[in-house]
Backbone bond lengths (Angstrom), bond angles and torsions (degrees), N, CA, C in turn:
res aa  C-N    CA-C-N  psi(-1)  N-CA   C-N-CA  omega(-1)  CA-C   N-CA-C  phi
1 X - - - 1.465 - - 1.523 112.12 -
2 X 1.628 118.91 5.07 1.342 110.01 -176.98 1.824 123.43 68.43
3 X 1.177 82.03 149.53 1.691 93.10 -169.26 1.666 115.20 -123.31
4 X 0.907 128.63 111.03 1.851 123.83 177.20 1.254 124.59 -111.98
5 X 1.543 110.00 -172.23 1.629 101.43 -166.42 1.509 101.55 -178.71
6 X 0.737 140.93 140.49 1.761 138.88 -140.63 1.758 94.60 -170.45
7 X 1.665 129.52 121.80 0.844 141.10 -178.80 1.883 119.23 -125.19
8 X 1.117 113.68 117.66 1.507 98.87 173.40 1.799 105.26 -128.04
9 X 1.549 134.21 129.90 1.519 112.51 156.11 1.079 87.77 143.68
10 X 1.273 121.24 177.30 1.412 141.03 -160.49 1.829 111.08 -19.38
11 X 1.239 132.75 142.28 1.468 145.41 -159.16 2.321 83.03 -66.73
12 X 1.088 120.24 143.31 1.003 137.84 -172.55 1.686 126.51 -160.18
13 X 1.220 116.25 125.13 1.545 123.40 175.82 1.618 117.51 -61.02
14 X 1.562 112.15 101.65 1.280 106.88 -178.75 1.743 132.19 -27.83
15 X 1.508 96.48 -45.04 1.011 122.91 160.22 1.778 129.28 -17.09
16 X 1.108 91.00 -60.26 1.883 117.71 167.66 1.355 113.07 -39.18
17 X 1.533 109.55 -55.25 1.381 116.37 -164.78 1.693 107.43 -100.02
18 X 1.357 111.97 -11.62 1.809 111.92 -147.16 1.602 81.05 -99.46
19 X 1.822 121.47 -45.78 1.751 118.89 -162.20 1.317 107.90 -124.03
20 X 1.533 125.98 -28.99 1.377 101.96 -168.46 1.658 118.07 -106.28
21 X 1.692 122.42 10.57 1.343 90.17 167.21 1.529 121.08 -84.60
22 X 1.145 140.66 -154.83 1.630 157.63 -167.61 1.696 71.36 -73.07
23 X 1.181 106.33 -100.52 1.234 115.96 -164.43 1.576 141.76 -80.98
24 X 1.496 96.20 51.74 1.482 113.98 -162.25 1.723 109.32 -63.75
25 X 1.144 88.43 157.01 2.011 102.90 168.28 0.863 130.27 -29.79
26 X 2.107 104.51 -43.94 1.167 109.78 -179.68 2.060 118.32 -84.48
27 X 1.121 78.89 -24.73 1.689 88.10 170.06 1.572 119.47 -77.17
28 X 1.407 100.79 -14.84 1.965 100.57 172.36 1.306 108.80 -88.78
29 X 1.950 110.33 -3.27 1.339 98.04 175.84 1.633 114.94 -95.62
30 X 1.318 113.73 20.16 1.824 113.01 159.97 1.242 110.09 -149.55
31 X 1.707 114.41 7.84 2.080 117.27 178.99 1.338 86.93 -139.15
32 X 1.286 137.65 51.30 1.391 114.12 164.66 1.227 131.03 -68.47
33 X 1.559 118.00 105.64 1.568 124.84 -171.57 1.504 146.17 -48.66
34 X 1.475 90.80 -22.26 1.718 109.94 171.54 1.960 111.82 -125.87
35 X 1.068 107.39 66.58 1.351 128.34 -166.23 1.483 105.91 -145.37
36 X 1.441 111.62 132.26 1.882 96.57 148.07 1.236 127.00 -52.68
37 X 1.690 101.98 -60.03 1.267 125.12 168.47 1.358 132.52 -73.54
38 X 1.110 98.77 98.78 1.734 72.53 -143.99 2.190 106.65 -98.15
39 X 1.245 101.51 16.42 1.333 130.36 159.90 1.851 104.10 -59.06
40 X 1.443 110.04 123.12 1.470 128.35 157.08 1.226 118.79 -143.31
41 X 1.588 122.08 68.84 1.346 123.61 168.39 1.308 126.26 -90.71
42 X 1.520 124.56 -1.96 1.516 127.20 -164.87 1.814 116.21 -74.34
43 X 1.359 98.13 26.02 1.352 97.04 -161.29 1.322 134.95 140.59
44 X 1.268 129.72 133.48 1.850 107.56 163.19 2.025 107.84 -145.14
45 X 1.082 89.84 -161.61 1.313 115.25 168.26 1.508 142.85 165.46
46 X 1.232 113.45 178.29 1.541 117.93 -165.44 1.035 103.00 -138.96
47 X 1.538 128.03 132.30 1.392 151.22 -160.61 1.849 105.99 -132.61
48 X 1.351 128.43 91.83 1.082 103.44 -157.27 2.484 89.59 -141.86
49 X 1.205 90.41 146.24 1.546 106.51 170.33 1.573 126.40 -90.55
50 X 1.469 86.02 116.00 1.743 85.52 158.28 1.876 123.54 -135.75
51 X 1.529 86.08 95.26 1.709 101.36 -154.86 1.579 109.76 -57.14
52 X 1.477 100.54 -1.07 1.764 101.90 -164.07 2.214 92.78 -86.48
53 X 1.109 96.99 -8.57 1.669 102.26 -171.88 1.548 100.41 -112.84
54 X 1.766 127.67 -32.65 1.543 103.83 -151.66 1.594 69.72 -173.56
55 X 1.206 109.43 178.75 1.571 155.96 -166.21 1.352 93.60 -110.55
56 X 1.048 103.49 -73.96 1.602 127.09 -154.37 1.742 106.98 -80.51
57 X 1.513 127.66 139.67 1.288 128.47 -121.82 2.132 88.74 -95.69
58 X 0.561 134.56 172.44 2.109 143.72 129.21 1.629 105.74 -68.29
59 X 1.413 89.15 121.57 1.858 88.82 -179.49 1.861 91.10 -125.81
60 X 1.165 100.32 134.94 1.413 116.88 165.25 1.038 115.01 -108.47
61 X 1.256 147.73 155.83 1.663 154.52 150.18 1.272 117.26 -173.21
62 X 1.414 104.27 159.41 1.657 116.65 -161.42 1.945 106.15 -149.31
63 X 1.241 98.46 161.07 1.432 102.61 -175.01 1.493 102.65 -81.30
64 X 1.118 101.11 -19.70 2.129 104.52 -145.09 1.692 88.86 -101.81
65 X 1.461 102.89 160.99 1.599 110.10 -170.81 1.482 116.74 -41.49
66 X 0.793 105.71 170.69 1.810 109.80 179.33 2.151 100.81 -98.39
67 X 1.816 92.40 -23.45 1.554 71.30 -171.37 1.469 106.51 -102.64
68 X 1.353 138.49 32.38 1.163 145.63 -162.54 1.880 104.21 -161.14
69 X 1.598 107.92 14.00 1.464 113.19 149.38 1.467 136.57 -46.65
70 X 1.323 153.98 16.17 1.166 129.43 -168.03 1.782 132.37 3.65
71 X 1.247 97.64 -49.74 1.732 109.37 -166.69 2.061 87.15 -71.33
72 X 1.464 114.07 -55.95 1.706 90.26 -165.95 1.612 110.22 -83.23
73 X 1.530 120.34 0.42 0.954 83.42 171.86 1.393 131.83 -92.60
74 X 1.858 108.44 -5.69 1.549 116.47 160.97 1.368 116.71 -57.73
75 X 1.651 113.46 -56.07 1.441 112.02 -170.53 1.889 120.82 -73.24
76 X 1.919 107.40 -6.82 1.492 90.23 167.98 1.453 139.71 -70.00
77 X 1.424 100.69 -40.43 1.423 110.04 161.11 1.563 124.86 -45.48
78 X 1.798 118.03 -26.94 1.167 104.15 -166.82 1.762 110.90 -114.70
79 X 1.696 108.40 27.25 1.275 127.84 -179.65 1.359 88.61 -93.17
80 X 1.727 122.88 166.39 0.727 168.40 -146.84 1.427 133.99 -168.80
81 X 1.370 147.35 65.18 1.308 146.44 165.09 1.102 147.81 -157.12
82 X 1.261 128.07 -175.62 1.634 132.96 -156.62 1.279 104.10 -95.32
83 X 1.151 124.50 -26.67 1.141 131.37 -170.39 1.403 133.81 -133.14
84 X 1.199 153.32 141.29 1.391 126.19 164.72 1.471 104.78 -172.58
85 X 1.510 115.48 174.57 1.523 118.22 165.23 1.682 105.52 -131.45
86 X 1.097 95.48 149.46 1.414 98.24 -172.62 2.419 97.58 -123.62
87 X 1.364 88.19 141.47 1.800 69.17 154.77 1.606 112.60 -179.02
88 X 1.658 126.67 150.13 0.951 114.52 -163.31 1.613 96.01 -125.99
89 X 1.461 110.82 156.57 1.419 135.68 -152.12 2.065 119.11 -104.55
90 X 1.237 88.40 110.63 1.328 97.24 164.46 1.226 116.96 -114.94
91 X 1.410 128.29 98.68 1.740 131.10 -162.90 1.404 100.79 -76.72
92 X 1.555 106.91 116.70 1.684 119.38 151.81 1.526 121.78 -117.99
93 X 1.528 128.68 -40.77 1.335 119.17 154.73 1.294 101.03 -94.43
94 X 1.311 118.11 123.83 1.673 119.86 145.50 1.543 93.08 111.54
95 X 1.832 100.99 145.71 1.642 115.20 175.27 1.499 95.29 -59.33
96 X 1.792 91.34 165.31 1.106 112.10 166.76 1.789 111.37 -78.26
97 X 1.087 96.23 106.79 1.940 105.32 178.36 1.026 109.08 -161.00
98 X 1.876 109.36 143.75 1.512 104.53 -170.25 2.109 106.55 -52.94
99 X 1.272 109.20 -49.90 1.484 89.09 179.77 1.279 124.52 -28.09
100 X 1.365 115.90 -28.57 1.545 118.67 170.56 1.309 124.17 -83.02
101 X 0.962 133.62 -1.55 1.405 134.07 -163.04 1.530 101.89 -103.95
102 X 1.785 126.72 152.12 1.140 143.64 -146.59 1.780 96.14 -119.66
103 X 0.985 119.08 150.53 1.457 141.84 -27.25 1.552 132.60 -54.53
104 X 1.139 113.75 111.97 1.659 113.77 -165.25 1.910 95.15 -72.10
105 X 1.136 92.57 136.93 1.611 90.62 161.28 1.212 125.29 -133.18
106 X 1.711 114.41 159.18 1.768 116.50 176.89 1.518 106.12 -147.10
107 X 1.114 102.33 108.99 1.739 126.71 -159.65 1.400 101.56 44.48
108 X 1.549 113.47 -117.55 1.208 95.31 -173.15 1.410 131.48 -97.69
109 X 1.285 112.10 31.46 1.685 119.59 164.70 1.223 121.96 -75.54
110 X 1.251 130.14 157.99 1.550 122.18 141.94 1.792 97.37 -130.55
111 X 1.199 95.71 153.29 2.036 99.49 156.62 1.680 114.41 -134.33
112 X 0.998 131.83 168.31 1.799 129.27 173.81 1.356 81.55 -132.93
113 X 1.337 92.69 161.79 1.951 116.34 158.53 1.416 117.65 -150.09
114 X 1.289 96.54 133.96 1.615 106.45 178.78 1.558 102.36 -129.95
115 X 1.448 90.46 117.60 1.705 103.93 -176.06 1.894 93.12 155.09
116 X 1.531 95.00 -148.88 1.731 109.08 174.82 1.563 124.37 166.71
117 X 1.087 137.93 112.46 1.132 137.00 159.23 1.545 114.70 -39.71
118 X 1.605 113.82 118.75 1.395 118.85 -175.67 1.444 97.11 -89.48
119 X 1.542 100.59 149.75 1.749 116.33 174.99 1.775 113.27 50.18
120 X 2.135 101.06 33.67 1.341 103.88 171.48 1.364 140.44 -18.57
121 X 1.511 93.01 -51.89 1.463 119.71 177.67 1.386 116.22 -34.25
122 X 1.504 132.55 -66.07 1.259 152.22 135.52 1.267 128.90 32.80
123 X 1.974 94.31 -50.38 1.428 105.91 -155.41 1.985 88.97 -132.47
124 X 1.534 115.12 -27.83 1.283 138.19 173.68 2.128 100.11 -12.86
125 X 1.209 94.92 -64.22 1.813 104.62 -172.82 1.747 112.98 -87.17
126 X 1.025 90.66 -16.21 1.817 79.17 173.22 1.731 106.79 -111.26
127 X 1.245 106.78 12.57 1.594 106.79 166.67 1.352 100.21 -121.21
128 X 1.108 123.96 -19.63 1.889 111.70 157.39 1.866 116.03 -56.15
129 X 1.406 85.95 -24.92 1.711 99.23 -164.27 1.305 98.88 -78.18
130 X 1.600 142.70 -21.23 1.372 134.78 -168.92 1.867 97.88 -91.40
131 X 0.919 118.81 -18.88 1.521 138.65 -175.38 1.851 98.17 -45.86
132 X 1.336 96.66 135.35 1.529 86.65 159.23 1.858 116.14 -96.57
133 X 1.013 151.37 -161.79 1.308 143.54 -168.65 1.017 113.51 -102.67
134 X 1.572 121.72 1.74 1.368 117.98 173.67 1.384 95.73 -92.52
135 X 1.396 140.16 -28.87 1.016 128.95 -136.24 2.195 98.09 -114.00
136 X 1.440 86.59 -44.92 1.465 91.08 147.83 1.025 144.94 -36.91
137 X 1.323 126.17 -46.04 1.545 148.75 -164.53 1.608 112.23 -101.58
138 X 2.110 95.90 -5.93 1.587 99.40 -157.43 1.968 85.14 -94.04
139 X 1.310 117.45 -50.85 1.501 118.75 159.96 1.336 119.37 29.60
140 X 1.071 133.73 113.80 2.065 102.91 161.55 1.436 99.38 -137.25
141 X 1.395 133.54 -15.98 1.299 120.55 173.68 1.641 103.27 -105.74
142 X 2.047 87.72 -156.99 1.544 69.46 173.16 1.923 91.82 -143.61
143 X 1.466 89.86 78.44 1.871 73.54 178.80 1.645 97.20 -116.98
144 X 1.228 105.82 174.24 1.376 106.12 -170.81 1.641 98.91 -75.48
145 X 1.486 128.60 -17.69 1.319 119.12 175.99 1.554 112.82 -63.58
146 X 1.570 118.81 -63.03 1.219 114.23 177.30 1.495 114.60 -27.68
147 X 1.090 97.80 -58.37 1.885 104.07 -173.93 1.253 122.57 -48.54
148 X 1.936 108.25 -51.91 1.593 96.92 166.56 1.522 118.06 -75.73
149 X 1.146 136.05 -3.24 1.434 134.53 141.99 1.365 117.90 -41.29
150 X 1.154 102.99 -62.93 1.748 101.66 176.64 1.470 121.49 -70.17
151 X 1.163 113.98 -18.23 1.686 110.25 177.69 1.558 104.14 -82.50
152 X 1.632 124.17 -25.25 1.047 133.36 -179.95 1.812 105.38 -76.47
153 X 1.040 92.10 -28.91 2.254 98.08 172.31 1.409 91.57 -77.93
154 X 1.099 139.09 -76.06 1.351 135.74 163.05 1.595 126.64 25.47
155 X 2.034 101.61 -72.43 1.178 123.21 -161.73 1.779 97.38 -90.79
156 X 1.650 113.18 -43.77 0.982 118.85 -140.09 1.539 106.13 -99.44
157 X 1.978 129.88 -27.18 1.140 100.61 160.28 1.067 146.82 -99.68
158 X 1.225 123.65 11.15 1.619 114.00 152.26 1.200 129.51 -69.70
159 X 1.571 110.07 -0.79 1.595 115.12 160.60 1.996 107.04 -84.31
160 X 1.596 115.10 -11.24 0.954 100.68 -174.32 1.606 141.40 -110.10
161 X 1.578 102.55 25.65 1.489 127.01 -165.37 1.088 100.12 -63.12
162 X 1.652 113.57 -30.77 1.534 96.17 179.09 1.409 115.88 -154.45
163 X 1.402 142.87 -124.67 1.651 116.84 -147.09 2.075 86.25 -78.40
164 X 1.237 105.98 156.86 1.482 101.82 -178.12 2.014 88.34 -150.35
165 X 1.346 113.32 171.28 1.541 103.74 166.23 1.952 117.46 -127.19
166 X 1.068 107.18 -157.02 1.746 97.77 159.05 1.391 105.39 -82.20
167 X 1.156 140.52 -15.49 1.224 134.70 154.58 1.428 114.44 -10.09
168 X 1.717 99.54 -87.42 1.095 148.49 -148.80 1.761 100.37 -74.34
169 X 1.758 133.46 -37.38 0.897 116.40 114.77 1.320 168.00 16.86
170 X 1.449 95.19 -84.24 1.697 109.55 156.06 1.408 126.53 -60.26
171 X 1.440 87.96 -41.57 1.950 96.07 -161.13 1.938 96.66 -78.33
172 X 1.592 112.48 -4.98 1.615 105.64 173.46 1.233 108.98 -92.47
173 X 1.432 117.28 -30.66 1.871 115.75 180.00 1.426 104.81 -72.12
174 X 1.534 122.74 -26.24 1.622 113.27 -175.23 1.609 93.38 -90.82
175 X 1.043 152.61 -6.91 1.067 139.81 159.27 1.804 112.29 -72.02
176 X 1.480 100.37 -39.93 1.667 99.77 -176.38 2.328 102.65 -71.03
177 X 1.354 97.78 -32.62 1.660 96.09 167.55 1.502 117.50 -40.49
178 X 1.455 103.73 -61.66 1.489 114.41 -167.57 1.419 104.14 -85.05
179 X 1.505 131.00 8.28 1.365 126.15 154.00 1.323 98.30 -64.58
180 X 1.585 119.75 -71.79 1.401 142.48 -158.28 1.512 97.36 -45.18
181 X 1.190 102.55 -56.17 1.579 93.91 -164.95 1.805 121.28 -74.15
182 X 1.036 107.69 -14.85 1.498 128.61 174.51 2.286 96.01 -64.04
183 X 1.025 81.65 -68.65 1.696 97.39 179.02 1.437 106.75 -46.04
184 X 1.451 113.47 -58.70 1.631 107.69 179.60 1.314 121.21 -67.72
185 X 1.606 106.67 -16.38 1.433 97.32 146.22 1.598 163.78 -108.13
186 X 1.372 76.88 5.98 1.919 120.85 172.80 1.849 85.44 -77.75
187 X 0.767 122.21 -42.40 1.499 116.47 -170.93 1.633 122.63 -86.26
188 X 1.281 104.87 -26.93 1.333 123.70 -175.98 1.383 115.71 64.55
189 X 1.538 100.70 83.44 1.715 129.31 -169.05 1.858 107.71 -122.78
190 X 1.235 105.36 65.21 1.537 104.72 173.45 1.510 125.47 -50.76
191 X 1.653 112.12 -35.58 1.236 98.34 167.78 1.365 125.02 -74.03
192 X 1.948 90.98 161.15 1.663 105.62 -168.48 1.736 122.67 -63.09
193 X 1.328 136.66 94.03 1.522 118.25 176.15 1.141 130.27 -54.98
194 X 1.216 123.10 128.49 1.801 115.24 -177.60 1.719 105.13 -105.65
195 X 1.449 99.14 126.47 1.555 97.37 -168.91 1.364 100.23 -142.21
196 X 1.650 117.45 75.89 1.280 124.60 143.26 1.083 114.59 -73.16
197 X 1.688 121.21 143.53 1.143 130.93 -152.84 1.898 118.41 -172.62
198 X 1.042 112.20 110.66 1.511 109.17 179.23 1.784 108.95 -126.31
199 X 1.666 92.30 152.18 1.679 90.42 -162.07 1.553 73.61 -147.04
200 X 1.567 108.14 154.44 1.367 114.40 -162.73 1.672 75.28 -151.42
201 X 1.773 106.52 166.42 1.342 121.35 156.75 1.879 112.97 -136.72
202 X 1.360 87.55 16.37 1.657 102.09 174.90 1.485 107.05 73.98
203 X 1.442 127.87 12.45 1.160 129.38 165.61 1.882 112.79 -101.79
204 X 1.736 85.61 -48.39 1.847 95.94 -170.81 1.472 90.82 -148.36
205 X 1.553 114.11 159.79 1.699 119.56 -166.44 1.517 91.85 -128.85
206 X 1.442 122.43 147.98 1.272 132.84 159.14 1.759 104.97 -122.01
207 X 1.687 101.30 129.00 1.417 88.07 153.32 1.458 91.00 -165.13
208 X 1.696 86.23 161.37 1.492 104.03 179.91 1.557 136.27 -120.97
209 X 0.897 116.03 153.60 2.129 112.95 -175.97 1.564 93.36 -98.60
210 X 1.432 116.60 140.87 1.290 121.63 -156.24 1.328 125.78 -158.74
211 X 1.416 154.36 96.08 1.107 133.87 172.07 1.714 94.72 -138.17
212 X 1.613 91.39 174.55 1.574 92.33 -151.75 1.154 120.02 -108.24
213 X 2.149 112.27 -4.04 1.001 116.99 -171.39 1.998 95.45 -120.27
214 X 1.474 87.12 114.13 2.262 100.15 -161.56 1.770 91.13 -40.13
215 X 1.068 141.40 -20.27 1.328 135.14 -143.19 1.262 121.56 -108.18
216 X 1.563 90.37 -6.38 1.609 127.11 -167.92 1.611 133.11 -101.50
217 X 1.338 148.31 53.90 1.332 144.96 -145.28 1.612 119.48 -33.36
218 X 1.080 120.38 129.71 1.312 115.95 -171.15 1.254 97.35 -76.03
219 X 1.595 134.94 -179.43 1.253 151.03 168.91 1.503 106.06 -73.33
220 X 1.507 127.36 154.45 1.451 123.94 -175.81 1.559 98.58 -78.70
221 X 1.584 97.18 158.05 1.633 121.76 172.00 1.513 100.55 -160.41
222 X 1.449 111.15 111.93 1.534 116.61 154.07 1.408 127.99 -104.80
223 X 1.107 106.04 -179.07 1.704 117.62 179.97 1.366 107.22 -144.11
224 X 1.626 106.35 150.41 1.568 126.71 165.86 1.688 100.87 -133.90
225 X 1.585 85.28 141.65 1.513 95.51 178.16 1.629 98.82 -146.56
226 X 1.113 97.19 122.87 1.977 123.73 167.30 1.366 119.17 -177.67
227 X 1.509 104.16 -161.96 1.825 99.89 -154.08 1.685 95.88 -75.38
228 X 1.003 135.54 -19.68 1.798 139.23 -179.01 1.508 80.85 169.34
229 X 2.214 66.61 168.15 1.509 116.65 -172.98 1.463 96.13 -101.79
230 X 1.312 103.74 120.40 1.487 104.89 164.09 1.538 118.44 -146.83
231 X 1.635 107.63 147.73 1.712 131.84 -142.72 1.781 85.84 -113.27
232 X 1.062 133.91 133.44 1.558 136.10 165.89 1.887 100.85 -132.21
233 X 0.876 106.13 94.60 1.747 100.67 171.13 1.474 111.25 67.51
234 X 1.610 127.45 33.55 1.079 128.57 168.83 1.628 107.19 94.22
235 X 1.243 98.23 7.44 2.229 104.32 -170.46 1.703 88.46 -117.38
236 X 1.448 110.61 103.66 1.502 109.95 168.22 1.494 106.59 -113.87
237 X 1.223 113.23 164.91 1.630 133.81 169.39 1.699 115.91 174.99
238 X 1.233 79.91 154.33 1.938 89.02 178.01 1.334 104.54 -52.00
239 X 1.418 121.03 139.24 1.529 116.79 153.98 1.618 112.80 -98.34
240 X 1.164 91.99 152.58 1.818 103.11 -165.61 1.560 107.68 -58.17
241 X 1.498 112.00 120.57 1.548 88.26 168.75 0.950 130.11 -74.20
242 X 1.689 112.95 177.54 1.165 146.52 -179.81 1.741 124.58 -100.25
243 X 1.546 132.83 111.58 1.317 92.50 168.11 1.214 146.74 -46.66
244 X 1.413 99.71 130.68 1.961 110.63 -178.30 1.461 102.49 111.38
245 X 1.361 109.11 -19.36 1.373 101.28 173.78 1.471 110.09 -127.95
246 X 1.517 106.71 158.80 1.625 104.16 -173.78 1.491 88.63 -170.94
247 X 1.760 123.96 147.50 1.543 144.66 155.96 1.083 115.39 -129.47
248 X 1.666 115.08 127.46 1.159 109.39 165.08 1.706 107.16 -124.52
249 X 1.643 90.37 159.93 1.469 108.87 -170.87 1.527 118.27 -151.56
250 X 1.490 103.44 114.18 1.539 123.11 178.27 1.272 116.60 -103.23
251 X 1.679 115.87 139.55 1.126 109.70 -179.46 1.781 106.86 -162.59
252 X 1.579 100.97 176.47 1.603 72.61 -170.91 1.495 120.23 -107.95
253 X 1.522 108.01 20.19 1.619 120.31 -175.40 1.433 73.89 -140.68
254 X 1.467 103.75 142.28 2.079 122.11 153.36 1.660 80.97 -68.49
255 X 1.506 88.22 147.58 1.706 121.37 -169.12 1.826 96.48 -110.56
256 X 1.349 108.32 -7.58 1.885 101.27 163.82 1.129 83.97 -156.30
257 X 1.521 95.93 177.89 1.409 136.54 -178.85 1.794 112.16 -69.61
258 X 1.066 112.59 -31.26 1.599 130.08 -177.37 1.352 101.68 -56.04
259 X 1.684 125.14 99.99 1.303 123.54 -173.77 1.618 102.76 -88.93
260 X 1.158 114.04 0.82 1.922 105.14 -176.51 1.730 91.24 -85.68
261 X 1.152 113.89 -19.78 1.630 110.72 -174.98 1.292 105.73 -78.31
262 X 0.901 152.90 -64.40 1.482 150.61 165.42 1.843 126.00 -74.19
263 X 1.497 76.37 157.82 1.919 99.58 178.44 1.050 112.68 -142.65
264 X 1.287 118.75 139.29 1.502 138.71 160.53 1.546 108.72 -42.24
265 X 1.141 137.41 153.55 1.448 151.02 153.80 1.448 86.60 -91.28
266 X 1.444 107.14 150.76 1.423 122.46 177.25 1.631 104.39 -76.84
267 X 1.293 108.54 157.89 2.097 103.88 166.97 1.621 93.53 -81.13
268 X 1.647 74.63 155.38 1.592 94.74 -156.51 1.231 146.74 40.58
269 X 0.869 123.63 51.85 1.857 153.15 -125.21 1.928 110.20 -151.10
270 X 1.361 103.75 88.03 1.695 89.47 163.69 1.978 109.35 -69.41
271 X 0.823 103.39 142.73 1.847 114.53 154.84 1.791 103.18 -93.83
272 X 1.486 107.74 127.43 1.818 104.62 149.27 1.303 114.10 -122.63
273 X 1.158 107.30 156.18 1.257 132.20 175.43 1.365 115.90 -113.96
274 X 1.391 129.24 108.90 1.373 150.35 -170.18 1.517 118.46 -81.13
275 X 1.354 108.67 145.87 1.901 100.40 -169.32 1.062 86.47 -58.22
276 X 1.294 142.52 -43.81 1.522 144.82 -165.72 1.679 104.15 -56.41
277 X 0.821 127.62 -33.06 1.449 142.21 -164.40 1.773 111.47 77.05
278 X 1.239 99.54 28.88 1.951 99.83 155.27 0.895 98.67 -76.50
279 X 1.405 99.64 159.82 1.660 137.14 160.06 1.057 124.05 -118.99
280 X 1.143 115.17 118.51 1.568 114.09 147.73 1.338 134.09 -129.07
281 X 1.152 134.28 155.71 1.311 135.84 176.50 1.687 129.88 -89.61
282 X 1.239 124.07 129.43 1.294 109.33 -165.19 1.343 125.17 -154.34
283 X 1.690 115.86 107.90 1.988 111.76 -159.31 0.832 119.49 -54.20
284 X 1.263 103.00 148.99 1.849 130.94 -167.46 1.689 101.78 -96.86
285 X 1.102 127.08 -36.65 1.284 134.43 -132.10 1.809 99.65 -70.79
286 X 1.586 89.45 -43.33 2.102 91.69 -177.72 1.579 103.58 -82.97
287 X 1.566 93.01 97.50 1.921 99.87 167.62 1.402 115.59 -64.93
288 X 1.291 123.33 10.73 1.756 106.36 -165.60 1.557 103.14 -85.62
């Protein structure tokens, strides 16, 4: 079902979040704790900003495990940033190929998803069909994430030529929801979709806990918010902020044992993250 991880706030060593807590990223990619399966080797990647060079993010990804990388585990330690997405791969639509692998990006977006539309296929050609041709043609794998990525480019950039907020964000992924769900039922798709999902532009992050059938538990998504994340001898946790300073960090397993450090996102629940670095939380559930 895949594993994610969404970072915004003070400049930070990937490193921190990707290997050294208890229950790091890279360790949910072969012990993932809130999983049946709790196996994620099909892949990973890192989506990460450095605004002093570009807008637009450094994307790494690879087919081969995340915890038996050579290449990230030299280059995490020697990253640096404010921002990033991280995420590791359990393949259910689509081969294992980097085209498949998460964080997909388009200039300066990225999004991950952990979850899946069952019997994709279904809905695969008449949600290519709402596509405009840029966004169509932009495609390169074939998992059902890319796609709701692109239906979400779809809605959301011609709202974004110019100043836009996490608002504005949100209000394009709940429009790309009530595509999805229209389709799964134009198609006749009873099973439940799970569509956790975070999309960042390295300024502010939106993501949401999600499934489509009310009756149904979504997959976990928490958050930490304080002045930074910091690792001392393998013992990490948020430190409390400070005014002027604030980090937040979503993910889809708590990364320690320290339950005052984390929170649940509500079901059906977007989280945003504000250039400011507010938060707020805000239901998904009424598509109208």
């Amino acid at each position: 079902m895949c594993r994610l991880l969404a970072y915004k706030g003070k400049d930070i060593s990937i490193n921190k979040l990707l290997y050294e807590p208890k229950n790091s990223l890279i360790k949910q990619s072969f012990d993932a704790r809130e999983l049946e399966e709790p196996l994620n080797g099909d892949g990973f990647g890192v989506g990460w900003y450095a605004h002093q060079l570009s807008s637009e993010p450094v994307v790494f990804v690879s087919v081969y495990p995340a915890w038996n990388n050579r290449n990230l585990r030299s280059l995490a330690p020697k990253v640096t940033t404010g921002s990033f997405i991280a995420h590791v791969r359990a393949a259910s639509v689509g081969n294992v190929s980097e085209s498949n692998c998460h964080p997909f990006q388009y200039k300066n977006l990225l999004m991950a998803h952990n979850g899946g539309v069952e019997q994709f296929w279904k809905i695969k050609r008449k949600l290519r069909e709402r596509l405009s041709d840029e966004f169509y043609n932009w495609i390169q794998g074939e998992t059902d994430s890319e796609h709701i990525f692109a239906l979400f480019l779809h809605h959301f950039m011609p709202k974004a030529q110019g100043e836009y907020t996490a608002d504005d964000i949100k209000d394009a992924l709940k429009q790309t929801l009530k595509d999805i769900e229209a389709l799964m039922e134009e198609c006749g798709i009873e099973e439940a979709a799970y569509l956790n999902l975070a999309v960042s532009d390295g300024v502010r992050i939106v993501a949401l806990r999600y499934v489509t059938d009310p009756k149904v538990k979504p997959l976990t998504l928490y958050y930490s918010e304080g002045s930074k994340y910091e690792c001392i001898e393998g013992a990490c946790h948020m430190i409390p902020a400070k005014p002027g300073e604030h980090s937040v960090l979503i993910v889809s397993e708590k990364l320690t044992d320290y339950a005052e450090d984390w929170r649940m996102v509500p079901d059906n629940y977007f989280i945003l993250v504000y250039k400011d670095l507010h938060v707020k939380l805000v239901a998904a559930r009424d598509l109208a």
